[in-house]
C-alpha positions, 0 to 999 in steps of 0.5 A: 521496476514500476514506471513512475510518471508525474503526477499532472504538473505537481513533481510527485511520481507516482508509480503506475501500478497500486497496490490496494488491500481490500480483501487481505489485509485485517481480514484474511492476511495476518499483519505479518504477512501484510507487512512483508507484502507492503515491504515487498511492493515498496521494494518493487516500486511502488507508491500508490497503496488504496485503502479505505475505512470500509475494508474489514471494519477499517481493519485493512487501514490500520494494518496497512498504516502500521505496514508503512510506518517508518518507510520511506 
C-alpha cells in the first residue's frame, strides 16, 4: 500500500507516489490496457494521477479521464 499524507491543513490525502501518462496512455498503450493500469494503481493506493493536454495531442487526457470514471 502507498502511504497517504495531508495535503498541507486541507483533509485531503493524498498518496505519495503518482501515477503520470505521459508517454503511454493514447499513444503507445491501448485504452484497455491503460484502463487496467489505472485500475490497478487505485487498487494499490493511489490518488495522484498527472496528465496534461500536451501528452499524444491530449489523447493520453481523455484516456485517462475514461480510465477514471465511475471510480472512486
Amino acid at each position: 500500500m502507498v502511504a497517504h499524507p495531508y495535503l498541507g491543513s486541507s483533509g485531503l490525502k493524498v498518496s505519495e507516489v503518482a501515477y503520470g501518462n505521459w508517454l503511454t496512455h493514447g499513444s503507445q498503450v491501448e485504452a484497455e490496457t491503460a484502463t487496467r493500469c489505472v485500475h490497478k494503481a487505485l487498487d494499490l493506493g493511489i490518488t495522484a494521477f498527472g496528465t496534461a493536454d500536451v501528452y499524444a495531442n491530449t489523447a493520453a487526457k481523455s484516456v485517462l479521464g475514461k480510465a477514471l470514471a465511475g471510480q472512486r
